[in-house]
C-alpha positions in Angstrom: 93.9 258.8 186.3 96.5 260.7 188.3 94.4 263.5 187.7 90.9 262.7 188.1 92.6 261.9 191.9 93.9 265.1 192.3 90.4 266.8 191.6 89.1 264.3 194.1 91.4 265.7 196.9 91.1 269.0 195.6 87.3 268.6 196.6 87.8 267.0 199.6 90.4 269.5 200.5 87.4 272.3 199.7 84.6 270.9 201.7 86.8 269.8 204.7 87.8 274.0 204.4 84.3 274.7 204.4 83.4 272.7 207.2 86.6 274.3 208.9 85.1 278.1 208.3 81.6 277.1 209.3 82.6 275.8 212.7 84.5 279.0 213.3 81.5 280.7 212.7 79.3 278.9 215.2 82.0 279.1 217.8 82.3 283.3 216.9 77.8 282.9 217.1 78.5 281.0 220.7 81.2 283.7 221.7 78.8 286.6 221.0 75.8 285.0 222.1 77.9 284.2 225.8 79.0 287.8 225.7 75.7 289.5 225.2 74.0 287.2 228.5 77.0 287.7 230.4 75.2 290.1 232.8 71.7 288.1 232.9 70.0 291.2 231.0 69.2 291.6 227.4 68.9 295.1 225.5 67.7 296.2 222.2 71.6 297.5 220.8 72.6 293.7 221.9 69.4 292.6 219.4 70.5 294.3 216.5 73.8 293.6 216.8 73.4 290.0 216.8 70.8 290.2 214.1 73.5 292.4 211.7 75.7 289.5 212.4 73.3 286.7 211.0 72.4 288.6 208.3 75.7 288.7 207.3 76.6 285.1 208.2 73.0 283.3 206.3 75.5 280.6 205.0 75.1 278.8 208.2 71.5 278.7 207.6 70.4 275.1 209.0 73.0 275.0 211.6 72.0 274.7 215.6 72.1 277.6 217.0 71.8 279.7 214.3 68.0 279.4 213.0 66.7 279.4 216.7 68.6 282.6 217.6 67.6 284.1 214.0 64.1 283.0 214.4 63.8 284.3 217.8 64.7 287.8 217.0 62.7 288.1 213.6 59.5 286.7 215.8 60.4 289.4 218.3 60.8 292.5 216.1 57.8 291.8 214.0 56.1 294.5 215.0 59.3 296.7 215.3 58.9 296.7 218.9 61.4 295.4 221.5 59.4 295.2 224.8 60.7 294.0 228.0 58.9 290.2 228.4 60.6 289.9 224.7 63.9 290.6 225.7 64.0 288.1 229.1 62.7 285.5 226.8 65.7 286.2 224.4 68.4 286.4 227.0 66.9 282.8 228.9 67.1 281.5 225.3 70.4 282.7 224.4 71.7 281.2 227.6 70.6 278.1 226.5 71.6 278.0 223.0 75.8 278.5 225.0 74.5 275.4 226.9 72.1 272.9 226.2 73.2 270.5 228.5 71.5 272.5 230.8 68.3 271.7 229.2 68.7 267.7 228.4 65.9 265.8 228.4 64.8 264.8 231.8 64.2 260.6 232.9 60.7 260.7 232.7 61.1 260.3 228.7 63.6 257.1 229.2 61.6 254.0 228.9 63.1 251.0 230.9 62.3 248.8 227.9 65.3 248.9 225.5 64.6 246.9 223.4 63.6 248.2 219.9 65.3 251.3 220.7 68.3 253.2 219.0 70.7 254.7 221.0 73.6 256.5 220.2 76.6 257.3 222.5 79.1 260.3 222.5 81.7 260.9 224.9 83.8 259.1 227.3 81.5 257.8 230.0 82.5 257.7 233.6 80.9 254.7 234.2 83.0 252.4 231.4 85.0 252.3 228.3 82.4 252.9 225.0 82.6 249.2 224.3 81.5 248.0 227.7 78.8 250.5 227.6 77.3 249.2 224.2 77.8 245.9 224.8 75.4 246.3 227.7 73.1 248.4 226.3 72.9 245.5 223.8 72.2 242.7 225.9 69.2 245.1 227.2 67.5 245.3 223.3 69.2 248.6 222.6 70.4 249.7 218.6 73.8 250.7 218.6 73.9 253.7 216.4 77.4 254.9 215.3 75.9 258.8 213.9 73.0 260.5 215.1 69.6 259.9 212.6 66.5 261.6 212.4 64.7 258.2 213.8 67.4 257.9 216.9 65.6 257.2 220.2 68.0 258.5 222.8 71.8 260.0 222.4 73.6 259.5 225.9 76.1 262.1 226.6 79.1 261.4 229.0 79.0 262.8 232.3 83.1 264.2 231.7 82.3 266.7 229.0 85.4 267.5 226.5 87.8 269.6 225.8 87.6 268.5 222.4 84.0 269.7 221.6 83.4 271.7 218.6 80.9 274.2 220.2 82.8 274.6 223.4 80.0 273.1 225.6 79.3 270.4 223.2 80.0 268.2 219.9 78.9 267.0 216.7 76.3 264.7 217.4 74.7 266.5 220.4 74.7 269.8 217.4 72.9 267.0 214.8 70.4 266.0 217.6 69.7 269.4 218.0 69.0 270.2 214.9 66.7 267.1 214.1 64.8 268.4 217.1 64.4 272.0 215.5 62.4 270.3 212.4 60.3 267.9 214.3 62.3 264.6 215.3 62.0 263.0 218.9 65.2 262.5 220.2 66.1 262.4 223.5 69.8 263.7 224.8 70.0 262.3 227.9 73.4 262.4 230.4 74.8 258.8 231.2 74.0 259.3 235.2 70.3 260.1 234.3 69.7 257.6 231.4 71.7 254.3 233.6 70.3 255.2 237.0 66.3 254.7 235.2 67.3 251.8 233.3 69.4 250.2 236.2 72.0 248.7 234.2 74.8 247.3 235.9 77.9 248.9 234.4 
């Protein structure tokens, strides 16, 4: 017994190392892709030394930001050509991929009708503790979702941001939503001034 638990923790020790080395990955992929926008322009030695570096990182193939950014340049060097319009598009993506709070789904996809609809929180909101929040968003019809799933109607990011997030401009859950989106899901990341102002709950 003693130790079939010791292989157990011995595994759980393995993936949490795993998990450890992958983040460190995405945060190097977020340091390079911050470095190589810095100046607002794009050029083709920048390309293909970011593509060198995912090909030689492929194990964090199915992470956010990682396919779009690989994706991206193999769609732009298809024909071996780096032409100009190809490289703004990259560098405007790029940008985005550091921060895609920049980019959060605008109030025109929040529906005023909760009810029905799962919604997810992260952060610490300005506007109340999490509990208050939820309770609310309860008594509106809202799903309280603890993790972020493929079916999730709306993940509300705080207003604060973190220190604490993974990718350095944001977390785990927003990274999950992300992803989702990437293979076809619907969910909207919305930020708690936008999503409460449209739904007018009193907080």
């Amino acid at each position: 017994m003693f130790t079939r638990n010791c292989k157990k923790d011995n595994s759980k020790a393995k993936h949490i190392s795993l998990t450890s080395e992958q983040t460190k990955a995405l945060q190097t992929l977020q340091d390079i892709l911050m470095g190589v926008t810095s100046d607002s322009i794009l050029n083709e030695q920048e390309v293909y030394m970011l593509k060198n570096w995912l090909d030689n990182n492929r194990k964090l193939t199915g992470n956010y930001p990682f396919d779009v950014a690989k994706q991206a340049i193999e769609d732009a060097l298809e024909d071996g050509i780096l032409e100009k319009c190809e490289l703004n598009y990259m560098c405007t993506l790029f940008v985005e991929l550091v921060n895609p709070a920049k980019t959060f789904s605008c109030n025109e996809h929040i529906s005023e009708n909760l009810h029905g609809k799962s919604i997810c929180l992260t952060g610490d909101f300005k506007i109340g503790g999490r509990e208050e929040v939820e309770k609310i968003l309860l008594s509106k019809g809202g799903e309280i979702k603890k993790n972020v799933v493929k079916g999730l109607n709306y993940l509300i990011v705080d207003d604060l941001g973190s220190e604490n997030y993974s990718m350095g401009s944001y977390g785990g859950k927003i990274k999950k939503a992300l992803e989702y989106n990437d293979k076809g899901a619907k969910i909207n990341i919305i930020k708690e001034s936008v999503f409460f102002e449209k739904v007018e709950c009193n907080v």
